[in-house]
LOMARZA-997476 format. One line per field, with one value per residue (C-alpha): x, y, z; residue number from 1. Coordinates in nm, 3 decimals, padded with zeros to 5 digits. Each point is the difference from the previous one (the first is absolute). Last residue first. Example, Ala and Ser with C-alpha at 12.3 -4.5 7.8 and 13.67 -1.06 7.14 Angstrom:
2
c1 = [01.367,-00.137]
c2 = [-00.106,-00.344]
c3 = [00.714,00.066]
num = [2,1]
***
This chain:
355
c1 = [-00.823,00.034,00.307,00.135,00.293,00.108,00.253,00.273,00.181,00.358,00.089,00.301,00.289,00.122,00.103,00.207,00.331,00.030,00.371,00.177,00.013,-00.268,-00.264,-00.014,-00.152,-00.363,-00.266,-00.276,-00.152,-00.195,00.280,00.226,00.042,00.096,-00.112,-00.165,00.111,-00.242,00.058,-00.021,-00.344,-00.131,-00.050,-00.141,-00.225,-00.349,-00.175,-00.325,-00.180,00.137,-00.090,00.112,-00.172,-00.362,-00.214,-00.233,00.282,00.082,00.253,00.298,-00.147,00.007,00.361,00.217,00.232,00.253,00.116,00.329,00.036,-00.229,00.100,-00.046,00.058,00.189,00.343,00.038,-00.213,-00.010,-00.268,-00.330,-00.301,-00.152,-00.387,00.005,00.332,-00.156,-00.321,00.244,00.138,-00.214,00.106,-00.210,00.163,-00.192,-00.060,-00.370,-00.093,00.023,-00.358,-00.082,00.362,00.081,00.389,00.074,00.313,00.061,00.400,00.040,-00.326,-00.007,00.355,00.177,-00.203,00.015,-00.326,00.154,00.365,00.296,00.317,-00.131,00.134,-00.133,-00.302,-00.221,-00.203,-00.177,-00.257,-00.066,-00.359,00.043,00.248,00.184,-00.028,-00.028,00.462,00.079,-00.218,00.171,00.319,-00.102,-00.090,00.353,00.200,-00.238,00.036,00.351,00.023,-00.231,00.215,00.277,-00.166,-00.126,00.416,00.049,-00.322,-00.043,00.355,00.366,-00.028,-00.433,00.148,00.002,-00.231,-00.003,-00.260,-00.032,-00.278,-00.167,-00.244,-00.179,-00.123,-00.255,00.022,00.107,00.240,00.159,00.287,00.073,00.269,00.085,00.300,-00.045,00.379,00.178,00.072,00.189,00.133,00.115,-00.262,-00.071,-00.179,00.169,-00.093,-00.287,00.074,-00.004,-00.172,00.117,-00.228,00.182,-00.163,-00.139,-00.221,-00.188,00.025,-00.162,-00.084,-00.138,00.330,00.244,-00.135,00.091,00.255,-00.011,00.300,00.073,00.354,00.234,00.348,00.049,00.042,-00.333,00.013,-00.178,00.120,-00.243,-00.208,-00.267,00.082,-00.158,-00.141,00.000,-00.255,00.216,00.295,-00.157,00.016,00.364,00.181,00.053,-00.251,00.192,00.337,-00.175,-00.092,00.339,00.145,-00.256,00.129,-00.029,-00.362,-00.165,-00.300,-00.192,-00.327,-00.101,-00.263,-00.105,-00.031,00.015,-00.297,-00.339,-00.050,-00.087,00.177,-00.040,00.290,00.351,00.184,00.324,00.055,00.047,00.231,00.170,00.087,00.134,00.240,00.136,00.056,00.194,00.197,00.095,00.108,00.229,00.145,00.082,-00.089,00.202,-00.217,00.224,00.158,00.286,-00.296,-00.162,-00.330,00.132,00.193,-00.316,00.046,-00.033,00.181,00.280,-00.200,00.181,-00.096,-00.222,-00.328,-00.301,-00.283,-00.095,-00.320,-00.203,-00.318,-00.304,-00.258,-00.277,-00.214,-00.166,-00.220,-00.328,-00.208,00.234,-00.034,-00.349,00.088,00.209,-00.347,-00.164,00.215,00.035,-00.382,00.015,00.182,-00.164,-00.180,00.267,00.259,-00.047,-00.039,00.282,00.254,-00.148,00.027,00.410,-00.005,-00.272,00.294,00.231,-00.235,-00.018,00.352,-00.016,-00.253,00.186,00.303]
c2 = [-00.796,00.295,00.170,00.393,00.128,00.341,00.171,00.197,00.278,00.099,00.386,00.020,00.236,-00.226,00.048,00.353,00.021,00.302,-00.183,00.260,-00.189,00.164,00.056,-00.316,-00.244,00.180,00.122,00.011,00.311,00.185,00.287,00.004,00.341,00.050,-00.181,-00.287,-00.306,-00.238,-00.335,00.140,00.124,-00.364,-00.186,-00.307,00.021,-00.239,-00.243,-00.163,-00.353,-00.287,-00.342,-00.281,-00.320,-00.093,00.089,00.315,00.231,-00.003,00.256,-00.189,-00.232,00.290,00.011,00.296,00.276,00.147,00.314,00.252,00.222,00.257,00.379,00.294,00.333,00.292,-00.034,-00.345,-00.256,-00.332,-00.204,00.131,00.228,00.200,-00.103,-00.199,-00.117,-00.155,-00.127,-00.197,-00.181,-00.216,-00.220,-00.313,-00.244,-00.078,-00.398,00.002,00.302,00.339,00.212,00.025,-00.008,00.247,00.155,-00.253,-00.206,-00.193,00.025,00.135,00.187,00.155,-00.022,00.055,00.258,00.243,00.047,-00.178,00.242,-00.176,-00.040,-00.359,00.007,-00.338,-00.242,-00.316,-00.125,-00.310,-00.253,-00.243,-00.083,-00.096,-00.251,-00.120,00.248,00.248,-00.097,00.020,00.337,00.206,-00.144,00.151,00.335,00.044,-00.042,00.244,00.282,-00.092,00.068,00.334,00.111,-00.020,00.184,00.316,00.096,00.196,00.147,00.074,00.183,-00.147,-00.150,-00.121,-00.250,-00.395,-00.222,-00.085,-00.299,-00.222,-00.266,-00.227,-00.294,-00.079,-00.365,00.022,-00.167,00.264,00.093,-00.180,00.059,00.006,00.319,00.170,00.221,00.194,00.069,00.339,00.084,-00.134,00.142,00.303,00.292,00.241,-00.221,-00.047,-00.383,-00.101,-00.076,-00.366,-00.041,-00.304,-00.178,-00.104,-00.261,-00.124,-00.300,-00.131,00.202,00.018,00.337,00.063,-00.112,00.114,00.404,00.054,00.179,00.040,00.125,00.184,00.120,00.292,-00.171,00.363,-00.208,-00.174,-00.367,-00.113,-00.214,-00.181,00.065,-00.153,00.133,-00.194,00.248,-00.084,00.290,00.000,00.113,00.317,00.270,-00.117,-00.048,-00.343,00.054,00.291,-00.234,-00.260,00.241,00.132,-00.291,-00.094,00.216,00.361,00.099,00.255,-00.156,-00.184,-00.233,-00.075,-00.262,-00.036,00.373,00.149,-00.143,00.234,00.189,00.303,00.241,-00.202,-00.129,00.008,00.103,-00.249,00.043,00.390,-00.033,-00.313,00.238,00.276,-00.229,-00.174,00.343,00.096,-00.291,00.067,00.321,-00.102,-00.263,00.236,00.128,00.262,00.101,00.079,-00.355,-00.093,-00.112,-00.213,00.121,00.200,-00.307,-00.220,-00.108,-00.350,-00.307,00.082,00.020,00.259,-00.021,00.343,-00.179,00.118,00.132,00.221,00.156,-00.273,-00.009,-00.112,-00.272,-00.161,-00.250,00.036,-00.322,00.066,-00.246,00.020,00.370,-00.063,-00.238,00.274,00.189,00.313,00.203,-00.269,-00.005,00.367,-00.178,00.156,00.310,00.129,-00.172,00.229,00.299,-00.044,-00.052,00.355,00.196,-00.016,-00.022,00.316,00.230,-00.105,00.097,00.327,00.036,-00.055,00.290,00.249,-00.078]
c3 = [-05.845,-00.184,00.021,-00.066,-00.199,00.057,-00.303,00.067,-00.181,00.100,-00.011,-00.320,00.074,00.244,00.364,00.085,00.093,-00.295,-00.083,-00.267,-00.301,-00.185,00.288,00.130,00.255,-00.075,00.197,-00.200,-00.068,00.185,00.013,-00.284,-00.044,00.350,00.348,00.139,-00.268,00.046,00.227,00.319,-00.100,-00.073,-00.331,-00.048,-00.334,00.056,-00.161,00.119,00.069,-00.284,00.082,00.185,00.049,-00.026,-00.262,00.046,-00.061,-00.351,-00.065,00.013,-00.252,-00.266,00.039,00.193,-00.083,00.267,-00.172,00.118,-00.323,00.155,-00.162,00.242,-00.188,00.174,-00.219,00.104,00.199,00.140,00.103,-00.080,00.009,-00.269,-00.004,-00.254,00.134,00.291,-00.222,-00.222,00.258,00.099,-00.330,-00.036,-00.240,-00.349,-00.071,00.149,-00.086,00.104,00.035,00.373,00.127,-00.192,00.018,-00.261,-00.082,-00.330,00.002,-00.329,-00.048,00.365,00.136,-00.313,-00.138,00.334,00.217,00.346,-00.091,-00.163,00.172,00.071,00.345,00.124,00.093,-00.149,00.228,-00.178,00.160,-00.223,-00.107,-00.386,00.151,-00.317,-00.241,00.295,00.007,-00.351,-00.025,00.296,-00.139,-00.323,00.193,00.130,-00.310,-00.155,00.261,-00.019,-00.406,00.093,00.270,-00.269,-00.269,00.178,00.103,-00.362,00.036,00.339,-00.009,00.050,00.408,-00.002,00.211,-00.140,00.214,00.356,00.038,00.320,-00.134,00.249,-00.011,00.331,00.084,00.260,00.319,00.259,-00.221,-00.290,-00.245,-00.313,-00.095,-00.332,-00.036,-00.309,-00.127,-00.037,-00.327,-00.273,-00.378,00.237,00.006,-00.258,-00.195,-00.357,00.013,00.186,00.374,00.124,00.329,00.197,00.236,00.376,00.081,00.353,00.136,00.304,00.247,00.307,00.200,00.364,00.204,-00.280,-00.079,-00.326,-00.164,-00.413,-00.192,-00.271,-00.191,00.018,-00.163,-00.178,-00.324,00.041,-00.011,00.266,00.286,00.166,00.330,00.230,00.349,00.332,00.248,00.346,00.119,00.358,-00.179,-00.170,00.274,00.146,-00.363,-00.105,-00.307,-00.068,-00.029,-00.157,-00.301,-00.033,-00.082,-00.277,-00.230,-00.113,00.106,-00.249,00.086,00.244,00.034,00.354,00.116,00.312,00.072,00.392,00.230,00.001,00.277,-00.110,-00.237,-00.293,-00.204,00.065,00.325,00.028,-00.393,00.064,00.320,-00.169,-00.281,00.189,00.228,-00.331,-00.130,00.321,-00.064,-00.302,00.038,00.273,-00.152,-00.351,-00.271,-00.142,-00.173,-00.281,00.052,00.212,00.272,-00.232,-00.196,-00.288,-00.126,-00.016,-00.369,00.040,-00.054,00.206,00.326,00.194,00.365,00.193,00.007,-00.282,00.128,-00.301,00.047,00.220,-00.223,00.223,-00.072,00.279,00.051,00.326,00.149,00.197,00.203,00.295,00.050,00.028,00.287,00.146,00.040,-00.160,-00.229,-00.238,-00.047,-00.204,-00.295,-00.314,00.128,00.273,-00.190,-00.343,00.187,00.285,-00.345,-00.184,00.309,-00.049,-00.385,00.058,00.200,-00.327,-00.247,00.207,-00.049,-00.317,-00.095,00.205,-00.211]
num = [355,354,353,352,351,350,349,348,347,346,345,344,343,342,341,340,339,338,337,336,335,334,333,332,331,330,329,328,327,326,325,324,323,322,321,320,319,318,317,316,315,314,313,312,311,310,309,308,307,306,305,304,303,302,301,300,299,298,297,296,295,294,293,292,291,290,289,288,287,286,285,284,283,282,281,280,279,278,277,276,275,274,273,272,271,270,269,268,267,266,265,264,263,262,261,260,259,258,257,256,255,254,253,252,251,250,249,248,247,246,245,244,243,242,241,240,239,238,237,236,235,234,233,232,231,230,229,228,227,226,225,224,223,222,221,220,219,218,217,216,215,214,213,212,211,210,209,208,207,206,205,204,203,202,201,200,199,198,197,196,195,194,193,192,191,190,189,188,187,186,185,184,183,182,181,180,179,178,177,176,175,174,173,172,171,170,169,168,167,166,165,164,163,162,161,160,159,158,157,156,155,154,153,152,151,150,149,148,147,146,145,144,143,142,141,140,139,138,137,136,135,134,133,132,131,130,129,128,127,126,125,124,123,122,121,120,119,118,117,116,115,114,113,112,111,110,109,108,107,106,105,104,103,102,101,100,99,98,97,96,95,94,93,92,91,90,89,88,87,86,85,84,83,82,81,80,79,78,77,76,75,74,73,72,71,70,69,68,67,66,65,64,63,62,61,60,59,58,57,56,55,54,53,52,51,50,49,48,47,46,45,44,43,42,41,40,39,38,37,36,35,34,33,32,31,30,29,28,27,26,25,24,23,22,21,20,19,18,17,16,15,14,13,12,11,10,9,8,7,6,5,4,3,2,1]
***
């Protein structure tokens, strides 16, 4: 325990070391600021609304359910999550994420309603959603921010499960997004493969089927434009060293060494050194990825490229007290409502431009 929550002390110094090397101009003038574009990912933990949708087994979230989940609840999650999404990235003054990939997010309904809410309306994000087919009816999304982001093309990629996996014969989809910023044409992948739910073993083979599903759009699309600029993003429910991230999806954690068809995966280096996004039974585990393409790394071209990574968490958003304590915060404890946020921290990643 005393282990962990020294981890958790270093998560804290660990995002002020990485920016105070990697980004240390954003501290110095708004027209730094300017220069830099957050990317960002953050499992919601169940934000479902509080209507029956028939064609989904949400019974536990409604408020006859065993939640009992109800307007109240909801809205007080809505408040929580705008609070977190308001504050993301670097704590300077960089401007709150462009681009926003979500999961565990029931439909698009209650997306517009936290992008309504007081701290998020003035970002204007637009909501790129589809319905998946996951029998809980939790799917992705991506939210970006309207007046800085064009876009030129969504589909929502299914991921069929081998047979005997311990999931149903479908999973959630990819969601992949085209779109441009500030010139450059960005291609994005919002993963959240099948949970490790049943053992490692018995779970391993789905993540692997998406991890391939993914990577052969990854393929189809530097086939044609060996210089695209990929961010691919999610809760892989696989750690940065697991098979299905590294050999499956082709990602390394050296920049120095990958090639020009492997993904860089920052990552790595955070768990390396025990640090995360979510934890249980005193070990931090980091699910929560944002993966990039060798292009993003090349910064003597102009346009954007990749300039630090970062986990967002603040105090307010750990748990303070018990056996829990520097963890996550969580919504729930069983079914009794903790109030909390998620029990995932959001990663970021900091693009900067060349012009």
């Amino acid at each position: 325990m005393l282990r962990f929550l020294l981890l958790t002390s270093l998560l804290a110094l660990g995002v002020v070391a990485v920016f105070s090397i990697g980004v240390k101009q954003n501290k110095q003038s708004a027209s730094a600021s300017a220069m830099l574009s957050v990317i960002a990912f953050y499992n919601l933990e169940n934000f479902y609304d509080t209507l029956d949708d028939p064609l989904t087994n949400d019974n536990d979230f409604l408020p006859s359910g065993i939640k009992q989940y109800g307007t109240a609840i909801f809205e007080h999650k809505v408040q929580q999550l705008a609070s977190v999404l308001s504050g993301i990235g670097p704590l300077s003054n960089t401007a709150p994420p462009n681009i926003i990939g979500v999961a565990e997010i029931e439909n698009r309904r209650v997306l517009e309603i936290l992008c309504r809410h007081p701290l998020l309306q003035k970002q204007r994000y637009g909501i790129i959603h589809y319905n998946s087919p996951d029998p809980r009816g939790v799917d992705v999304a991506l939210l970006y921010n309207e007046k800085n982001i064009r876009i030129l093309y969504s589909k929502a990629i299914p991921v069929a499960l081998p047979g005997g996996s311990k999931e149903a014969r479908f999973t959630r989809d990819i969601l992949y997004v085209k779109a441009m910023l500030g010139g450059d044409t960005l291609h994005l992948f919002v993963n959240h493969w099948p949970s490790k739910r049943g053992g490692e073993v018995r779970s391993a083979p789905a993540r692997m089927v998406a991890a391939v599903t993914c990577r052969k759009l990854l393929d189809s699309i530097r086939e044609k434009d060996s210089g695209a600029k990929m961010i691919v993003m999610g809760d892989f429910n696989d750690n940065p060293n697991s098979g299905s991230i590294k050999n499956k999806l082709g990602a390394s954690g050296n920049r120095e060494k990958m090639n020009s068809v492997q993904l860089y995966n920052p990552w790595l280096r955070w768990y390396m050194h025990g640090l995360g996004t979510l934890a249980n039974r005193d070990h931090w585990s980091l699910f929560d990825q944002i993966l990039i393409s060798a292009p993003l790394l090349d910064s003597s071209r102009r346009g954007w490229f990749f300039a630090g990574e970062g986990i967002y968490q603040q105090p307010f958003m750990r748990e303070n007290q018990g056996r829990y304590r520097g963890y996550p915060m969580r919504t729930w404890e069983g079914n009794r409502y903790r109030g909390g946020f998620s029990d995932h921290f959001p990663t970021y990643i900091l693009l900067r431009k060349k012009y």
